[in-house]
N, CA, C and O atoms as a CHARMM CRD file, in Angstrom:
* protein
*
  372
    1    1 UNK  N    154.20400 241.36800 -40.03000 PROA 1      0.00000
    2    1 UNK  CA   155.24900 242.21100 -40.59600 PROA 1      0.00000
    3    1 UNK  C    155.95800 242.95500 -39.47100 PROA 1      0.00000
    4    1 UNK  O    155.38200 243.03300 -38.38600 PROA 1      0.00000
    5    2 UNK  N    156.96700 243.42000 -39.60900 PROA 2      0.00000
    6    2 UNK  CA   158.01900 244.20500 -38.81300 PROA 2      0.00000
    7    2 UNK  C    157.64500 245.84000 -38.64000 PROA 2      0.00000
    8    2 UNK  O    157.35500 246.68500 -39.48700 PROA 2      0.00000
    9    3 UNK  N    157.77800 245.92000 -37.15800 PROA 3      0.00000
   10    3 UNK  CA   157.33700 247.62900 -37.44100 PROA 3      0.00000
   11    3 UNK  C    158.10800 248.59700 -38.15500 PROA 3      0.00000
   12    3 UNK  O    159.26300 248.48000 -38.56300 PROA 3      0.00000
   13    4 UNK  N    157.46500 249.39900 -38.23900 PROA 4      0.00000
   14    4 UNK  CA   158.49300 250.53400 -39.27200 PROA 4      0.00000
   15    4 UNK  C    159.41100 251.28100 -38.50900 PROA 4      0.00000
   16    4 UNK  O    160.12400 252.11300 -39.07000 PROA 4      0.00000
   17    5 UNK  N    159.48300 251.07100 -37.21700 PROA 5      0.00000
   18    5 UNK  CA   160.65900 251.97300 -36.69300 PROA 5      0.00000
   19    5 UNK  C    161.54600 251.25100 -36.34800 PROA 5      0.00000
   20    5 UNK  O    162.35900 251.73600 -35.56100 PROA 5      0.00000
   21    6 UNK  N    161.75600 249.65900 -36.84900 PROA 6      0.00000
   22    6 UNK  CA   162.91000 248.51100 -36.82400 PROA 6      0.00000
   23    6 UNK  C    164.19400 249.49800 -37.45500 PROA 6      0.00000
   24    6 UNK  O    164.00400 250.00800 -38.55900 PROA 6      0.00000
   25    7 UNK  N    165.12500 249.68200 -36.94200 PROA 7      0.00000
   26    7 UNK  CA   166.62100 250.55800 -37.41200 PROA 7      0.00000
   27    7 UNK  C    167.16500 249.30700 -38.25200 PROA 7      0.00000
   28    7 UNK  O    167.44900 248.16000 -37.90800 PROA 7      0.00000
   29    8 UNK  N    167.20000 249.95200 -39.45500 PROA 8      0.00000
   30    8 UNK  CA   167.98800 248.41900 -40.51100 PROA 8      0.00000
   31    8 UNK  C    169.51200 249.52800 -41.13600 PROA 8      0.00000
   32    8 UNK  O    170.30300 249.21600 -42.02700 PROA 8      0.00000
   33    9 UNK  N    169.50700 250.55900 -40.47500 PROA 9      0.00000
   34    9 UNK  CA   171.23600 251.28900 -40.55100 PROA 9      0.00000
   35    9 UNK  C    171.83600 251.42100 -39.11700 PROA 9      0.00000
   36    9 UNK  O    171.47300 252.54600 -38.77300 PROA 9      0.00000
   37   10 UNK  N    172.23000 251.12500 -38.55800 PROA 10     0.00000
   38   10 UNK  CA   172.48300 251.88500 -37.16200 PROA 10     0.00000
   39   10 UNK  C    173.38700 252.94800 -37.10600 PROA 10     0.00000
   40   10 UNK  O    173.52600 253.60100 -36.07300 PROA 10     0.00000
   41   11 UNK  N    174.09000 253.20600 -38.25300 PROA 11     0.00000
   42   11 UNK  CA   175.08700 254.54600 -38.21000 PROA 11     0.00000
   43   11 UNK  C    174.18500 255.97100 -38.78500 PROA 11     0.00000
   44   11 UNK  O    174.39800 257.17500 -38.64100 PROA 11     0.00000
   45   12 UNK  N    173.51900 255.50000 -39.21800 PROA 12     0.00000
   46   12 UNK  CA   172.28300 256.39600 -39.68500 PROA 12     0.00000
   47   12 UNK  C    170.63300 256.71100 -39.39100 PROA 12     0.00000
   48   12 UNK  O    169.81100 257.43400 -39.95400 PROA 12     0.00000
   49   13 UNK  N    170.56900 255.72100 -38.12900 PROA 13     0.00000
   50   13 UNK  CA   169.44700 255.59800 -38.02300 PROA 13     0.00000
   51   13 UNK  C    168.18700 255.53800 -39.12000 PROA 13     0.00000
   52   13 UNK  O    167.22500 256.30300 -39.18600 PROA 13     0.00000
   53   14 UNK  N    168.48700 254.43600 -39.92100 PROA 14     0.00000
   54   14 UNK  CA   167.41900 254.34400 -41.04400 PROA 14     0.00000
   55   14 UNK  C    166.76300 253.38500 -40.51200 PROA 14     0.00000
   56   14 UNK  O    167.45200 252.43800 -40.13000 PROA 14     0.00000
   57   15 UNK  N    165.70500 253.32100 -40.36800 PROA 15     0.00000
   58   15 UNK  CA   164.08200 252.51100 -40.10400 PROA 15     0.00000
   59   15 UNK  C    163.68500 252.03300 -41.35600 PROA 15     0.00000
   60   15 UNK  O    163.90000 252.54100 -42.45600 PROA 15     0.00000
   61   16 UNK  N    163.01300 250.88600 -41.04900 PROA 16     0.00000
   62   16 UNK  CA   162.47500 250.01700 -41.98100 PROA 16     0.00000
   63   16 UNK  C    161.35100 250.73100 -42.72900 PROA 16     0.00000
   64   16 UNK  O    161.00400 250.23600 -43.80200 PROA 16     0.00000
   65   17 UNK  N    160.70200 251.90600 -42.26400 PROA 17     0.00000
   66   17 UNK  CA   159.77100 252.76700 -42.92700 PROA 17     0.00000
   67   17 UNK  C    160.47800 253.71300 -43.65400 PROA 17     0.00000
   68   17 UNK  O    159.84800 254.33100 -44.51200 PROA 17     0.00000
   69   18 UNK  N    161.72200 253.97200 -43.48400 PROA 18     0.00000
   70   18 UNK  CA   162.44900 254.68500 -44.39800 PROA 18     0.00000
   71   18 UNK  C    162.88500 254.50500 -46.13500 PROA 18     0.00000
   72   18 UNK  O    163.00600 255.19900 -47.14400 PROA 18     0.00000
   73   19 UNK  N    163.06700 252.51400 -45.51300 PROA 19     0.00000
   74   19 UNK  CA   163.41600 252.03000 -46.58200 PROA 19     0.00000
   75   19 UNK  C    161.95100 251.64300 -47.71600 PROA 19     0.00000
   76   19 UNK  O    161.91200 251.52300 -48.94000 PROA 19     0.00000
   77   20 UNK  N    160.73100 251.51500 -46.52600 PROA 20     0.00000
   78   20 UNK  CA   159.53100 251.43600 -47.70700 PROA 20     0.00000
   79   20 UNK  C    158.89800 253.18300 -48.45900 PROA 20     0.00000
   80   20 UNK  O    158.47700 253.43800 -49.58700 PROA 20     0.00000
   81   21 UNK  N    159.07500 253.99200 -47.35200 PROA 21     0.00000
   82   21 UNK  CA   159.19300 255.17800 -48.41700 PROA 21     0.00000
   83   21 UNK  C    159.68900 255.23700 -49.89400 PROA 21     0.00000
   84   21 UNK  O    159.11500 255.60800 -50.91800 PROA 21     0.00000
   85   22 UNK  N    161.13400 254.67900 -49.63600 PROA 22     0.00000
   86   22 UNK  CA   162.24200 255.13300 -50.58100 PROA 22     0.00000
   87   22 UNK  C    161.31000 254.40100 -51.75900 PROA 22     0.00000
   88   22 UNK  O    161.05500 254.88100 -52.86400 PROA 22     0.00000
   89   23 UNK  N    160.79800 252.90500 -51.14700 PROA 23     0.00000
   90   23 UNK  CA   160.26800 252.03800 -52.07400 PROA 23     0.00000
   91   23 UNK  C    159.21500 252.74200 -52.81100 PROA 23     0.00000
   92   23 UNK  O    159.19000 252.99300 -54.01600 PROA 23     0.00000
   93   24 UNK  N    158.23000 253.06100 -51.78700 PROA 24     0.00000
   94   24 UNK  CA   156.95500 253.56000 -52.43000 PROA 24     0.00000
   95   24 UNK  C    157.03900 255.03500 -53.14800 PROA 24     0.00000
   96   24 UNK  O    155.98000 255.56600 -53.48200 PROA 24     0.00000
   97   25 UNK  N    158.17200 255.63900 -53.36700 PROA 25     0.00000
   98   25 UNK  CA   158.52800 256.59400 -54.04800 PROA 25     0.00000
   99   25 UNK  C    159.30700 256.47900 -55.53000 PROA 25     0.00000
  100   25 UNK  O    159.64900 257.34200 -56.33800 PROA 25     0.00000
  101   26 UNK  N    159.44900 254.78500 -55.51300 PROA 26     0.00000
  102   26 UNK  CA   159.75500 254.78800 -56.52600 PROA 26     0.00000
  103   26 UNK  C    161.53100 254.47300 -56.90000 PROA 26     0.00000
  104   26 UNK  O    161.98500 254.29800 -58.03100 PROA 26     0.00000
  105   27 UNK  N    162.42700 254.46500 -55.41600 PROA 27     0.00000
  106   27 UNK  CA   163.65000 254.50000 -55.49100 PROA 27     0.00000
  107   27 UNK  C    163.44800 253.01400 -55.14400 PROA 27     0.00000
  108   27 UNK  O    162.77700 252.49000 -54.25500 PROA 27     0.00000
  109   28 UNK  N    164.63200 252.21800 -56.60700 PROA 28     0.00000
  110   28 UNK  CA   163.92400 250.55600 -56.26500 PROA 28     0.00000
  111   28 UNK  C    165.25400 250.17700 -56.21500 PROA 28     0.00000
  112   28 UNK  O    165.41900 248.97500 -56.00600 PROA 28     0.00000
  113   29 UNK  N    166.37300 250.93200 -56.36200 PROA 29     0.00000
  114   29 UNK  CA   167.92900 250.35600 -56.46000 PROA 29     0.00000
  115   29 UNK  C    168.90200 250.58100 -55.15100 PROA 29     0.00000
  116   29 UNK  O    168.61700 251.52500 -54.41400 PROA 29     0.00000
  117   30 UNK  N    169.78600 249.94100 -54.89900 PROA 30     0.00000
  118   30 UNK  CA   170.39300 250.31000 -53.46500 PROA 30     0.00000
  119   30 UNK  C    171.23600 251.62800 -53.44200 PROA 30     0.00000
  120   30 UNK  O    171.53800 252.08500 -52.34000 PROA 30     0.00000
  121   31 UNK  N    171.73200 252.42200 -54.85000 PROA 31     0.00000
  122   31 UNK  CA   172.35300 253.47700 -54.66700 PROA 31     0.00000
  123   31 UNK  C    171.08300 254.37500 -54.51600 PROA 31     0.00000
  124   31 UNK  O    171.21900 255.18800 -53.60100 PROA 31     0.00000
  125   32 UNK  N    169.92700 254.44300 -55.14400 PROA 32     0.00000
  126   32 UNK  CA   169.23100 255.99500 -55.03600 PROA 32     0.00000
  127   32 UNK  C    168.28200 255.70900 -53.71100 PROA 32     0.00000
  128   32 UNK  O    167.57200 256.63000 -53.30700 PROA 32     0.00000
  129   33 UNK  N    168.27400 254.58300 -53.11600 PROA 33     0.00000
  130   33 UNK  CA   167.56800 254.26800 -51.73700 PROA 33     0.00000
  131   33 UNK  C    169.07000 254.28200 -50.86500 PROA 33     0.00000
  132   33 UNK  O    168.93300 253.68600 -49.79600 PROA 33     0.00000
  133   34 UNK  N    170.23500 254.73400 -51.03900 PROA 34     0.00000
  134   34 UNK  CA   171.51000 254.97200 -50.37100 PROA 34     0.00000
  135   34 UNK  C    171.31900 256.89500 -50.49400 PROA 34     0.00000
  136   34 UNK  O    171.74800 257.63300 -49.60700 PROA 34     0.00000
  137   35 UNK  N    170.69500 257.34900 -51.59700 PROA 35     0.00000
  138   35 UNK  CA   170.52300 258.51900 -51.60900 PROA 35     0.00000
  139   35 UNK  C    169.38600 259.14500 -50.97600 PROA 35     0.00000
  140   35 UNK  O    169.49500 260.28900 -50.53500 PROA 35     0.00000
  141   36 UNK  N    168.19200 258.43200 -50.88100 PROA 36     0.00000
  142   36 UNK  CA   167.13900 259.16700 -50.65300 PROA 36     0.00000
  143   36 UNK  C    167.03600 258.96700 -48.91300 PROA 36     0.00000
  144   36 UNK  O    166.45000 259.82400 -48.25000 PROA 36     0.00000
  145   37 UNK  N    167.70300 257.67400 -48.21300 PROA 37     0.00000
  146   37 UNK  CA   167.78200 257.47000 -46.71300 PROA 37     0.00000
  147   37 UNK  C    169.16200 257.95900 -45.93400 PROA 37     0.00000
  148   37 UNK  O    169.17400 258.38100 -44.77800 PROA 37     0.00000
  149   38 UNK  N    170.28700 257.82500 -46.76700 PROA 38     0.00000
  150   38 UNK  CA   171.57200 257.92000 -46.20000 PROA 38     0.00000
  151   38 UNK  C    172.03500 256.92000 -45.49000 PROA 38     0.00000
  152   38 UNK  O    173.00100 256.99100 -44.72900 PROA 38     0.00000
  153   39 UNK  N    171.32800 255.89500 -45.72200 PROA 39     0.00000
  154   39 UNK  CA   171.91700 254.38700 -45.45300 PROA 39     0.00000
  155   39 UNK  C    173.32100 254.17500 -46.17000 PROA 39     0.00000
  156   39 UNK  O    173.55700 254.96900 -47.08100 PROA 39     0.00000
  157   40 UNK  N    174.21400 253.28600 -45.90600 PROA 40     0.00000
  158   40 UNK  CA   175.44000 252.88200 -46.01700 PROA 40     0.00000
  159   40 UNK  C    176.48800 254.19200 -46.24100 PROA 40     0.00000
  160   40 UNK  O    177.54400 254.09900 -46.86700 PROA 40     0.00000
  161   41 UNK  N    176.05700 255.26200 -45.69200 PROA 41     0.00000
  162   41 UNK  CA   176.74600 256.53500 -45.74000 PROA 41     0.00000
  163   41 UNK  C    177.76300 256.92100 -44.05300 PROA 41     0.00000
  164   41 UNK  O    178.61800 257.73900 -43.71300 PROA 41     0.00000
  165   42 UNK  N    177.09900 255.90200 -43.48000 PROA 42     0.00000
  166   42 UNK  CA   177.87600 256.31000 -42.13700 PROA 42     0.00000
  167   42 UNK  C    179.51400 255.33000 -41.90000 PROA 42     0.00000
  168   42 UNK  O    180.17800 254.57500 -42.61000 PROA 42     0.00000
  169   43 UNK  N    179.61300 255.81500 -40.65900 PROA 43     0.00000
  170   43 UNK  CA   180.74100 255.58500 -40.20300 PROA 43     0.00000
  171   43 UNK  C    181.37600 253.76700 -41.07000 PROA 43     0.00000
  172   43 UNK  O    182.32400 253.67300 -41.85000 PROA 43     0.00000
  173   44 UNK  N    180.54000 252.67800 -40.61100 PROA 44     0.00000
  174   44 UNK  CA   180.59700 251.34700 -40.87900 PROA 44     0.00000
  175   44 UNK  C    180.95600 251.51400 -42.41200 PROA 44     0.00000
  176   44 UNK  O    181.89000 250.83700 -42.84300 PROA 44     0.00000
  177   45 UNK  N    180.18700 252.48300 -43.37800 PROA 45     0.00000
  178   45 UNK  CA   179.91900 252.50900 -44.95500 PROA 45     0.00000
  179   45 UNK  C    179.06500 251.04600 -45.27900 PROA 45     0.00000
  180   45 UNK  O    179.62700 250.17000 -45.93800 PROA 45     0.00000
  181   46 UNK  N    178.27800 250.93700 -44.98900 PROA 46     0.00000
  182   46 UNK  CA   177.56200 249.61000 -45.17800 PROA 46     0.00000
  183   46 UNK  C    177.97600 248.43200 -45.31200 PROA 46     0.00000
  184   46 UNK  O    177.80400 247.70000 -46.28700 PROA 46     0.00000
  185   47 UNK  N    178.96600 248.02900 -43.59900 PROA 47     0.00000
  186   47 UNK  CA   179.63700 246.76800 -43.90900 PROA 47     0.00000
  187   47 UNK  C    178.74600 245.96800 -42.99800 PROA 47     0.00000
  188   47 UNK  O    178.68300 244.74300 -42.88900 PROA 47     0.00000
  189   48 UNK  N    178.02400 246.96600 -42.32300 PROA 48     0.00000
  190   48 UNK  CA   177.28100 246.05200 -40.68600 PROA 48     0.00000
  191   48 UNK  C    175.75900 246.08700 -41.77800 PROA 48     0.00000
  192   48 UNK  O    175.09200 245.06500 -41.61900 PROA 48     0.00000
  193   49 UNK  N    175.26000 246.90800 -42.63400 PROA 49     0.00000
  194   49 UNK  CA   174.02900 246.95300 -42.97500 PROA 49     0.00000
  195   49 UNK  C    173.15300 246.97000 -44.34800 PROA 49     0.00000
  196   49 UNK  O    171.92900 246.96200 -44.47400 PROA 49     0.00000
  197   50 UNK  N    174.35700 247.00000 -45.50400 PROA 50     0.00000
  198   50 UNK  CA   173.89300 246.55600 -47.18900 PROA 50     0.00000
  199   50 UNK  C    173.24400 245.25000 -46.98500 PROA 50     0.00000
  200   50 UNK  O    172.19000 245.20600 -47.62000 PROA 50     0.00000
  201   51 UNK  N    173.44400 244.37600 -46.45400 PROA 51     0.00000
  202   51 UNK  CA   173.32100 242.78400 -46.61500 PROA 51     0.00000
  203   51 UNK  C    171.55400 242.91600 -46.17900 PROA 51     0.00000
  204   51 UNK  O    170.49400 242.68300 -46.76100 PROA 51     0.00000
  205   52 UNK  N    171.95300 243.41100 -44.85700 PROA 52     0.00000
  206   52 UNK  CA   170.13200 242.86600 -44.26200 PROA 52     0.00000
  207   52 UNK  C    169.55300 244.06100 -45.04400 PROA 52     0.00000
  208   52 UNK  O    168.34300 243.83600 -45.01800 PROA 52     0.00000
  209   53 UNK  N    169.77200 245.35900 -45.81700 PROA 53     0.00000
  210   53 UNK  CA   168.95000 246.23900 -46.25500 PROA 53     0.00000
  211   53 UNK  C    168.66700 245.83600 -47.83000 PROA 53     0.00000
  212   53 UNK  O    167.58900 245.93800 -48.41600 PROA 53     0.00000
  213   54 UNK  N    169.73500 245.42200 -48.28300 PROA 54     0.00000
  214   54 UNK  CA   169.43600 244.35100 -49.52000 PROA 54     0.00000
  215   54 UNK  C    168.38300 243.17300 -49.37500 PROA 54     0.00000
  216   54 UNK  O    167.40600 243.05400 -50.11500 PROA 54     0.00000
  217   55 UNK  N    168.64100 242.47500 -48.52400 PROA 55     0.00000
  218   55 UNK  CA   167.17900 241.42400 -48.29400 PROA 55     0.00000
  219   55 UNK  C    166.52900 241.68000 -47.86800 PROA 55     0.00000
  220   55 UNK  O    165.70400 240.80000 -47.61900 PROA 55     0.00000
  221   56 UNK  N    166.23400 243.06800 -47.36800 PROA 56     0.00000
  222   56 UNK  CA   164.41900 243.45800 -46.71300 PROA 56     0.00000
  223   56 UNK  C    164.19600 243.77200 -48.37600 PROA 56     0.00000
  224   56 UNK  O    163.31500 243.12400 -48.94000 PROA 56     0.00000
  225   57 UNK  N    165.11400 244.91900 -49.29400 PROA 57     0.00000
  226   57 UNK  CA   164.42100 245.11800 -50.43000 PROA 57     0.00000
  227   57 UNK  C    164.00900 243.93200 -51.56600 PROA 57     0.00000
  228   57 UNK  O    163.07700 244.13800 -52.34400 PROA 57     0.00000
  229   58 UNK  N    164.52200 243.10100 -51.58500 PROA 58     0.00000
  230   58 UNK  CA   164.61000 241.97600 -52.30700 PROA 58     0.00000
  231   58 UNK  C    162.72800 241.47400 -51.68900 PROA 58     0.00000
  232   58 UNK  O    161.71100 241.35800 -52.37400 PROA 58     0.00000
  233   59 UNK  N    162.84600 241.36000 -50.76700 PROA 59     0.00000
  234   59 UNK  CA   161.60400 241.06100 -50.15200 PROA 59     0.00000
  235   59 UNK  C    160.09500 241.65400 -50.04300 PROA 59     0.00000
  236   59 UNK  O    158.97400 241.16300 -50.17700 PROA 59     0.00000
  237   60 UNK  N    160.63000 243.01700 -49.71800 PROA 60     0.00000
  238   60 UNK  CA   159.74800 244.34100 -50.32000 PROA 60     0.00000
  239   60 UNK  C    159.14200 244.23300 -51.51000 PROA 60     0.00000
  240   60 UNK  O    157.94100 244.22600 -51.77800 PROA 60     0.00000
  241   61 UNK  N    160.46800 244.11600 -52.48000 PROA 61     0.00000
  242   61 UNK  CA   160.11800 244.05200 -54.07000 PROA 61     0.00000
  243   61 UNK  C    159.17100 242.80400 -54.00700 PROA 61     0.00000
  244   61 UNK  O    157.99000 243.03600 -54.26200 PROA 61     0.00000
  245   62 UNK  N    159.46700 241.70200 -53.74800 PROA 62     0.00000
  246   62 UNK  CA   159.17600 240.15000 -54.13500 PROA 62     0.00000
  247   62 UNK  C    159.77500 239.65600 -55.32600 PROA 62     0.00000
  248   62 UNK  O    159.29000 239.11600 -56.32000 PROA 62     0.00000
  249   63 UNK  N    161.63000 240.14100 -54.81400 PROA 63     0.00000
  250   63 UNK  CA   162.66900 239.15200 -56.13800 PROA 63     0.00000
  251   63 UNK  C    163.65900 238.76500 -55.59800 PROA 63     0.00000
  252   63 UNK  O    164.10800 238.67500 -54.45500 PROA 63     0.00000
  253   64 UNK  N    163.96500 238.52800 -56.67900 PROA 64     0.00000
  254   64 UNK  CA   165.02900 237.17900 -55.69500 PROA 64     0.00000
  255   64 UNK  C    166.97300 238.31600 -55.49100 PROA 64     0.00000
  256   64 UNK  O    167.63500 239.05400 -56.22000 PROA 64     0.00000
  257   65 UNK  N    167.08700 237.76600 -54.07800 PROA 65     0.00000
  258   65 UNK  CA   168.05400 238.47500 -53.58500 PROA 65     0.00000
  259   65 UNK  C    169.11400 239.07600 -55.28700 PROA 65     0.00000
  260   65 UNK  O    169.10900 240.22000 -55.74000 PROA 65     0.00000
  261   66 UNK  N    169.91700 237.81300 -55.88600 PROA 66     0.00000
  262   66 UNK  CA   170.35200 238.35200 -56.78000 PROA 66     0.00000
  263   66 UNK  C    169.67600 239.26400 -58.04100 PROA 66     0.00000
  264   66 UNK  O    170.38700 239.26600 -59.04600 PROA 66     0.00000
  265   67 UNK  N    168.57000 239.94300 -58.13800 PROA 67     0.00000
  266   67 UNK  CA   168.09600 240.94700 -58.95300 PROA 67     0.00000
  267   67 UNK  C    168.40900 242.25900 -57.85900 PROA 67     0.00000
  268   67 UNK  O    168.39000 243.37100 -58.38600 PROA 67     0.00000
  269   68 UNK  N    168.67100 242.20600 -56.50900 PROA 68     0.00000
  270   68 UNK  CA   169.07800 243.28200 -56.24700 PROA 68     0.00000
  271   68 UNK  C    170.41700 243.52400 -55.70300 PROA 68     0.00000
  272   68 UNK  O    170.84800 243.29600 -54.57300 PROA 68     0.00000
  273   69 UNK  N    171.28200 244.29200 -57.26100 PROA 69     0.00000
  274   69 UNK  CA   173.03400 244.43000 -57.09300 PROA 69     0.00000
  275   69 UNK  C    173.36800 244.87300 -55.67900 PROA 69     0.00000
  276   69 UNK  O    172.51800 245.51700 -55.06500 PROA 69     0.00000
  277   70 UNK  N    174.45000 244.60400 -55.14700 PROA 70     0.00000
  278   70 UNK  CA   175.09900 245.44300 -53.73000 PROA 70     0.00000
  279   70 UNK  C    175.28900 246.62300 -54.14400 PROA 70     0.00000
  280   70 UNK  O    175.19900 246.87500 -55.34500 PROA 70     0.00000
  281   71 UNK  N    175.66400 247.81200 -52.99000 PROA 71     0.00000
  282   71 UNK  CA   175.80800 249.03400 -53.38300 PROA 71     0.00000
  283   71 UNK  C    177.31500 249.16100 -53.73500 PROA 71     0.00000
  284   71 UNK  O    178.14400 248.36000 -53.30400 PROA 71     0.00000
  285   72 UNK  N    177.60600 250.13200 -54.48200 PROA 72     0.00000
  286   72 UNK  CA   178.51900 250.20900 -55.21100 PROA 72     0.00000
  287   72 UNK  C    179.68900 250.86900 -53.86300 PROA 72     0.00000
  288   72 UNK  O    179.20800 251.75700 -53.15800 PROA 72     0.00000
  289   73 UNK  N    181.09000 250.43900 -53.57300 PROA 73     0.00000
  290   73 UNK  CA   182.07600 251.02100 -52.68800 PROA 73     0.00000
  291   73 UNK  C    182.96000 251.58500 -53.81700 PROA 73     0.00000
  292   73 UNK  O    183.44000 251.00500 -54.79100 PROA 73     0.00000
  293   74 UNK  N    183.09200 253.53500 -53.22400 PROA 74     0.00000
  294   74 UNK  CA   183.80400 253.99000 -53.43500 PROA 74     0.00000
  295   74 UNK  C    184.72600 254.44500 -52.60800 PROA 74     0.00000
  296   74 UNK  O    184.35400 255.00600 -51.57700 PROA 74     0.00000
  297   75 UNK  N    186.09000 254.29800 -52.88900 PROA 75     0.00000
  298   75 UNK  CA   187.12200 254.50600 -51.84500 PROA 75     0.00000
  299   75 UNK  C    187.65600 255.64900 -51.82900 PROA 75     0.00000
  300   75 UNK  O    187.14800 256.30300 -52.73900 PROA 75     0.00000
  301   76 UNK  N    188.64700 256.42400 -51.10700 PROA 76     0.00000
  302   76 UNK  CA   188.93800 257.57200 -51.21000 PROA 76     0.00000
  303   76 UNK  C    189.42200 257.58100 -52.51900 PROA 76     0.00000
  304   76 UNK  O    189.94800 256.51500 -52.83800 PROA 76     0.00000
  305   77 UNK  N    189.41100 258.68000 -53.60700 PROA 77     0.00000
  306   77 UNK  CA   190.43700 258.46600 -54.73000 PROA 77     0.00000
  307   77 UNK  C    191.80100 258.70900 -54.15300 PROA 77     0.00000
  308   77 UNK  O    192.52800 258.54800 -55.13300 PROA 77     0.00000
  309   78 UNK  N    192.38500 258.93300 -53.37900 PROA 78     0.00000
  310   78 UNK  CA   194.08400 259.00200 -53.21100 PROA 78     0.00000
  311   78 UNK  C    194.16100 258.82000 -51.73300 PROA 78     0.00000
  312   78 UNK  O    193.39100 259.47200 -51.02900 PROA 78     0.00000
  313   79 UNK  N    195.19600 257.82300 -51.08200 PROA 79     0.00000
  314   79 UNK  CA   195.64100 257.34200 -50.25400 PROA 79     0.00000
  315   79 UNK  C    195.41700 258.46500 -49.00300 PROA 79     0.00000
  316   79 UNK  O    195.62500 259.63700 -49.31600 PROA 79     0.00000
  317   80 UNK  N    195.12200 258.26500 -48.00000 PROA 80     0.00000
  318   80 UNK  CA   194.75400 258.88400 -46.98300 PROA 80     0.00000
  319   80 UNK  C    195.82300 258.56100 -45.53700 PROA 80     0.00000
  320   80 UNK  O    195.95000 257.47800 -44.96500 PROA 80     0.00000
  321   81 UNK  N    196.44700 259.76200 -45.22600 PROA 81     0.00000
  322   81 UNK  CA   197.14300 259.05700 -43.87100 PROA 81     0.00000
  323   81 UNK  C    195.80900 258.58400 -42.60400 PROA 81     0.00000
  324   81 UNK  O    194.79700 259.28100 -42.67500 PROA 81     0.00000
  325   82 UNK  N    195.81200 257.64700 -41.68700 PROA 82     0.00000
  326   82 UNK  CA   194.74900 257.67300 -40.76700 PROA 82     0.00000
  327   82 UNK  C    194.64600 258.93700 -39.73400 PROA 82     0.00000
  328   82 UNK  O    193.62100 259.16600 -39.09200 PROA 82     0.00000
  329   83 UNK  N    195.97900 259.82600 -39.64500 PROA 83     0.00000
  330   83 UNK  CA   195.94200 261.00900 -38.73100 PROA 83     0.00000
  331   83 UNK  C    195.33200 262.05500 -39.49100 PROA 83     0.00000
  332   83 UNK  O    195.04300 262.96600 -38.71500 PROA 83     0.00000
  333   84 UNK  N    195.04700 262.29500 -40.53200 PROA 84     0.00000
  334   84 UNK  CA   194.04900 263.36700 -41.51600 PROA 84     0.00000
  335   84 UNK  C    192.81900 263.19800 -41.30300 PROA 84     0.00000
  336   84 UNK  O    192.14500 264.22700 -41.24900 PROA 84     0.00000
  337   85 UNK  N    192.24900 262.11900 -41.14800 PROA 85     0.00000
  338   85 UNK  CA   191.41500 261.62700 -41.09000 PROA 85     0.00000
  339   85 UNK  C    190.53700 261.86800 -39.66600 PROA 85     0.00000
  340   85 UNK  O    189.31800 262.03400 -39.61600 PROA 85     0.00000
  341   86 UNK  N    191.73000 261.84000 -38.20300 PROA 86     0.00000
  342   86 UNK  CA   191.31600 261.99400 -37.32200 PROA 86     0.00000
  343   86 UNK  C    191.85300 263.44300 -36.68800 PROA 86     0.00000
  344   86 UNK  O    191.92400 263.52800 -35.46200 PROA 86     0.00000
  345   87 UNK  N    192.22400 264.56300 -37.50500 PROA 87     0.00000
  346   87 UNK  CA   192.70400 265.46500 -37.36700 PROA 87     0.00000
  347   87 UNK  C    191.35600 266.43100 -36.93600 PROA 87     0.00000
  348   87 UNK  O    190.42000 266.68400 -37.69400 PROA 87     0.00000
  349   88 UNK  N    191.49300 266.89500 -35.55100 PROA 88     0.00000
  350   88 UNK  CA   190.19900 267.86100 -34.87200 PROA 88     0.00000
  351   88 UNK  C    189.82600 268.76500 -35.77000 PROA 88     0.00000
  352   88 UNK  O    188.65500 268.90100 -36.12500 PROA 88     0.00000
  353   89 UNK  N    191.10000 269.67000 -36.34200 PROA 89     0.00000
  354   89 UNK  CA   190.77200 270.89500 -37.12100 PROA 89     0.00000
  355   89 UNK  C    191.42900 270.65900 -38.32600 PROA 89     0.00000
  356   89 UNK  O    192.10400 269.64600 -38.50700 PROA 89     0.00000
  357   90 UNK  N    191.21900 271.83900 -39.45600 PROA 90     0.00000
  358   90 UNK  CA   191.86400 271.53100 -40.84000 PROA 90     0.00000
  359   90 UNK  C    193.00100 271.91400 -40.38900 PROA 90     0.00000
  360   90 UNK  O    193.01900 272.68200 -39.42700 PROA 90     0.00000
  361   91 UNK  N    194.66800 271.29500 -41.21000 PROA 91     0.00000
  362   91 UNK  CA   195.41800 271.61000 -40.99000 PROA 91     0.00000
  363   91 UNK  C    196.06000 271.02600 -40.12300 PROA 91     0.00000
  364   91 UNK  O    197.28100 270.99100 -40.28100 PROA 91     0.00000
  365   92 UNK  N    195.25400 270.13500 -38.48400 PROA 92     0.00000
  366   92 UNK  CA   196.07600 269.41200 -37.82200 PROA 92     0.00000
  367   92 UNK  C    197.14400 268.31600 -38.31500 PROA 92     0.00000
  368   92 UNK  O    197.47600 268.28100 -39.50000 PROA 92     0.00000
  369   93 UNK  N    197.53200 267.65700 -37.61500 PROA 93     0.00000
  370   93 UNK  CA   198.15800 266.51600 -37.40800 PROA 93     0.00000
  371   93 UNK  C    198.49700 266.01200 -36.66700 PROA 93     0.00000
  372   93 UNK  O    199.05200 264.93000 -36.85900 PROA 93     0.00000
């Protein structure tokens, strides 16, 4: 088996022992194991790391990849300029 300090987020530094916590606590879905690690919460939003954190859990569990849904993408609700976004202080531009 893989050690537990394998990083399976890299924007979040989540470890593969993070994700069997979440397990052995009982969080068996990718949003409340997105809540309880802060996996797919970083910068990427889980484009570099849902996939391989979905098939360690799929594996974890012992089911088959499709019993475990992708995490759900929510987008900003209203259009965002990219300079707001990268604005130092509130109020810049």
């Amino acid at each position: 088996m893989l050690n537990d300090k394998v990083i399976v987020c890299l924007c979040r530094d989540v470890t593969l022992g993070d994700v069997e916590r979440a397990l052995a606590a009982g969080y068996t879905d990718l949003e409340t194991i997105k809540r309880f690690t802060g996996a797919f919460t970083g910068p990427c939003q889980g484009k570099t790391c849902a996939d391989a954190i979905r098939r360690l859990v799929a594996q974890l569990l012992d089911c088959a990849l499709e019993e475990v849904p992708e995490p759900v993408a929510r987008p900003p609700i209203a259009p965002l300029r990219m300079g707001t976004l990268a604005a130092r202080e509130e109020g810049e531009t």
